[in-house]
C-alpha positions, -999 to 999 in steps of 0.1 A, spaced: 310 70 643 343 53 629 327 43 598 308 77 590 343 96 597 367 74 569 334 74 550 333 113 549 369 118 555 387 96 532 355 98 504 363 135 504 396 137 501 397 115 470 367 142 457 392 164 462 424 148 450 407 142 415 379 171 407 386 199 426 416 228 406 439 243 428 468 268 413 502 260 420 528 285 407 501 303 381 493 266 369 458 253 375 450 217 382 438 191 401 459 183 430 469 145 411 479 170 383 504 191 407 517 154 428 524 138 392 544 174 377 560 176 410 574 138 407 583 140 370 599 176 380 624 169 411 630 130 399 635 142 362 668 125 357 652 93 374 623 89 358 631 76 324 649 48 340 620 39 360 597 36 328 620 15 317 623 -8 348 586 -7 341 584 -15 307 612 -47 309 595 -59 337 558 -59 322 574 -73 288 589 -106 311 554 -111 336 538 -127 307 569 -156 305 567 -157 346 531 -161 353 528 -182 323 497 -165 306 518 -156 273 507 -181 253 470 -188 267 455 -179 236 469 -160 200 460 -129 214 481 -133 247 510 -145 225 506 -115 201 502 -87 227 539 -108 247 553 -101 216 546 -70 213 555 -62 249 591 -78 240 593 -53 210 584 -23 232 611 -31 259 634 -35 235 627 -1 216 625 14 253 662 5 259 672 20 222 655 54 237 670 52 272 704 51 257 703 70 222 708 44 196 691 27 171 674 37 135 671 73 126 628 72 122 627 56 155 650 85 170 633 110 155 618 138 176 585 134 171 580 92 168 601 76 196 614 99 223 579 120 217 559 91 227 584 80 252 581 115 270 555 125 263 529 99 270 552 65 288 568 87 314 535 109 327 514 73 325 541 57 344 542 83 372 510 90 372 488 51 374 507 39 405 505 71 423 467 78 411 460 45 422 467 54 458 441 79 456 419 61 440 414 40 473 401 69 489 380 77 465 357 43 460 373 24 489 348 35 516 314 37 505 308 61 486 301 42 452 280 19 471 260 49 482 253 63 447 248 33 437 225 23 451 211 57 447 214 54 412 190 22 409 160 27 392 177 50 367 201 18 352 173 -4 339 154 16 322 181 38 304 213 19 299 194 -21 302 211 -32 331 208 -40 368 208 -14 389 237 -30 411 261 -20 378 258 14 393 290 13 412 307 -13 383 301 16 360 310 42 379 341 21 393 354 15 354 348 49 348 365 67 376 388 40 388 402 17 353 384 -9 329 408 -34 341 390 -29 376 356 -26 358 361 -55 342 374 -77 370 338 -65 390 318 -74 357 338 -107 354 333 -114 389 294 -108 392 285 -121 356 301 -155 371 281 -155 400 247 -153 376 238 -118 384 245 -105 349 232 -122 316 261 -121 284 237 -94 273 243 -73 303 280 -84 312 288 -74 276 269 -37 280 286 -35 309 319 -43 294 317 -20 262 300 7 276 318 15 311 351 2 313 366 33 294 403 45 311 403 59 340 406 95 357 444 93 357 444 84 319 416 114 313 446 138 329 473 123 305 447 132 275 437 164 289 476 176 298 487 165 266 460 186 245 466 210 272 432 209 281 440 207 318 424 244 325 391 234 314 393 204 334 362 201 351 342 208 318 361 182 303 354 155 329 315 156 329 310 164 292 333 128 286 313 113 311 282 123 296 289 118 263 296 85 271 272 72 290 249 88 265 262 71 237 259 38 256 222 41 264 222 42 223 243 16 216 225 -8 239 200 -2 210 213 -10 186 228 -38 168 250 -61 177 243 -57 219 203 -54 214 205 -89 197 231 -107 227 217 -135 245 196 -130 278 211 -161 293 232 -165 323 267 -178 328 257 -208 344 223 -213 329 209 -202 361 207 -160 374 203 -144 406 182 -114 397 188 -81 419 162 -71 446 146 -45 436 145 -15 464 119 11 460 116 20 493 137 39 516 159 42 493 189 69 510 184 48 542 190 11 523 220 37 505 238 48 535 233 12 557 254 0 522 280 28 526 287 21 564 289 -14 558 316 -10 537 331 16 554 335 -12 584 346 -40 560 373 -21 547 407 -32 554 433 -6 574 439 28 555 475 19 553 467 -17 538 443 -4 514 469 24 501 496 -2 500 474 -26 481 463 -3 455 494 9 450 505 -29 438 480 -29 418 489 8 400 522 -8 395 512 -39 380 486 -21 359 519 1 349 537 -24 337 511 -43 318 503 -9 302 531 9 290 554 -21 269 522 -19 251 519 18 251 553 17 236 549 -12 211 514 -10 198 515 34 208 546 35 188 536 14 154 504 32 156 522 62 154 543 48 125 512 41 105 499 72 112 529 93 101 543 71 75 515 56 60 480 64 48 462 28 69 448 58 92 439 78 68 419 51 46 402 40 74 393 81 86 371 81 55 350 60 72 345 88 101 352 119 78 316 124 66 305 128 101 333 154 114 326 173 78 287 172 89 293 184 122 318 209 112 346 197 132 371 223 123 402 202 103 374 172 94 399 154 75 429 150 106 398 149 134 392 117 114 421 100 108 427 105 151 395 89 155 403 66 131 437 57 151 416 50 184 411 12 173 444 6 180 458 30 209 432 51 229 464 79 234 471 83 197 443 105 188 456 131 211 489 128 198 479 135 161 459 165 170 480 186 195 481 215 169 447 216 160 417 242 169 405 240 210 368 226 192 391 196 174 407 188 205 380 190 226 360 166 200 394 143 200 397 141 236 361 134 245 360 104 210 395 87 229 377 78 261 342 74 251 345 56 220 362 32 246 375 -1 232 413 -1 218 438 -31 208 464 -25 227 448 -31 260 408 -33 265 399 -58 237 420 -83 251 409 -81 285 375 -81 272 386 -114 256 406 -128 288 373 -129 303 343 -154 307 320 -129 289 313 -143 253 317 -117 230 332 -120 192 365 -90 180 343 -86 151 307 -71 171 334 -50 192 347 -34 162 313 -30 150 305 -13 184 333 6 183 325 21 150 288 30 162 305 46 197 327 67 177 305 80 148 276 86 180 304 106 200 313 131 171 278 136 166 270 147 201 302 156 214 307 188 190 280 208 193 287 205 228 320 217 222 309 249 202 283 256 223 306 255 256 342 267 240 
């Protein structure tokens, strides 16, 4: 009876916490949405000294657990974390170059995006253990099984990996992929499906995207289109070239293949649920721990944010990199009829490097463009300044040059489904 009560109690509080609108003084939201606004709102003086806190301490971790110079992309990425704490304190305290103080680089990235990420990850996180901590991805997903094979290519125990990247982060997505690839119950071929095609940002990210766009009254609508789209465009991809040509080995030479269930199904589903219901560690523990984690994940995110977010931002407004590279999209938002083709391609185009600067080139387009734009920034998925090398830091084999070519097929696949979706529901 303890196990079915956190199961349903705490499983529906996190439903509720993350998909269901309340309104709060006219504005309506998810309740995360309200906590966050409320935070920012009565700690407003505070909280830009926090993000920085934040920021110097995720730019010095690399140097104190030793990982910055594991490989040239660890060593690139602690440079660039240095760079971002250092542009942070310029911001916090008004000085430095005019282009970097200039309303709509700097302090609009800093406010805009670094402040509502950094409130919003640790204190999301705590939710988050209610929402997959008891159960209730074990019970879809093993619900889920014979739908993952024969659509998406992979074991039907990715069920609650791909729904834990989805909903909960890619670096927790990835850490279960690592983790079970290891153990010989993925091939690369799957591992790397898994990897590309799932671990998108999480929910809490999805709400920084949606406020910024102000998108937040449509939330709902946004949500499951997104997580449509992009599980759609994954059971393409897998496909296609390069993941239809990875190897079917197994980490160690040798798998463990999954059991197949076919029979009572719901009853093999909810024994899973309650078992992890009782393994589950105190609800105070749990909160506590996740919370950790949100903070680490904080400050491995946002000196990045604000390094590789802010040059990104650079070469989009200064240069014309972005704008070269759109052409490569622009044929495909012109097809569709995305309305502004030309920007809604250079923002897809910027995804590559930051998965928040598309938003932040598009905030005065049409509803349709931003819509499109908000959908492309989590499903086209993989971005420099944080998934690619965590992709990399792992066991899983896989090249930068077949994720760029995947990345390139996710995005051209999401404009191509995503808008008449848009028109038809806008």
């Amino acid at each position: 009876m303890n196990n079915l009560l956190k199961f349903l109690l705490f499983s529906l509080i996190g439903i509720f916490t993350f998909f269901i609108p309340i309104t709060i003084n006219g504005v309506s939201s998810i309740p995360l949405d309200h906590i966050v606004t409320y935070v920012q709102t009565v700690f407003s003086d505070a909280v830009p000294y926090y993000a920085l806190i934040m920021i110097i301490f995720g730019a010095i971790y690399p140097f104190i657990n030793r990982t910055w110079n594991k490989d040239i992309v660890n060593i690139v990425l602690s440079l660039f974390k240095i760079s971002g704490a250092a542009v942070t304190v310029m911001l916090v305290f008004q000085f430095g170059p005019g282009w970097l103080l200039d309303p709509n680089i700097g302090p609009y990235l800093f406010e805009k995006l670094v402040i509502p990420v950094g409130v919003l990850v640790p204190i999301g996180a705590v939710f988050l253990a209610l929402l997959v901590g008891y159960g209730l991805l074990e019970f879809f997903g093993v619900l889920l099984q014979s739908v993952m094979r024969p659509i998406w290519k992979v074991p039907g125990r990715s069920a609650v990996d791909a729904v834990a990247s989805f909903i909960g982060s890619y670096s927790v997505g990835l850490l279960i992929t690592n983790r079970v690839f290891k153990e010989g119950k993925y091939t690369i071929k799957e591992a790397t499906i898994i990897a590309t095609g799932f671990s998108t940002v999480s929910v809490t990210f999805m709400i920084v995207i949606a406020n910024t766009l102000g998108l937040m009254g449509i939330w709902n609508m946004y949500f499951w289109v997104t997580l449509f789209v992009t599980f759609l465009v994954t059971a393409i991809t897998v496909r296609m070239w390069p993941l239809n040509k990875l190897s079917e080995e197994y980490y160690d030479g040798e798998g463990h293949p999954e059991e197949i269930i076919k029979k009572n199904r719901i009853k093999v589903a909810w024994s899973q649920a309650m078992e992890v219901a009782d393994q589950a560690p105190a609800i105070s523990k749990n909160i506590w721990m996740n919370f950790k984690d949100g903070l680490i994940m904080t400050m491995a995110i946002l000196p990045s944010i604000m390094s590789i977010g802010l040059l990104g931002l650079i070469l989009a407004e200064y240069t014309s990199v972005f704008d070269i590279l759109g052409y490569i999209f622009y044929p495909f938002t012109w097809i569709m009829q995305v309305p502004e083709p030309l920007l809604a391609a250079k923002a897809a185009a910027t995804e590559i490097a930051e998965m928040f600067l598309p938003a932040l080139l598009v905030t005065d387009a049409p509803l349709i463009t931003k819509f499109v734009i908000a959908t492309l920034s989590v499903s086209a998925i993989l971005f420099f300044s944080a998934l690619i090398p965590c992709i990399l830091s792992t066991e899983i084999p896989v090249s930068v040059p077949k994720l760029i070519v995947i990345w390139i097929e996710r995005t051209i696949l999401t404009i191509i489904i995503v808008t008449p979706i848009a028109y038809l529901l806008l």
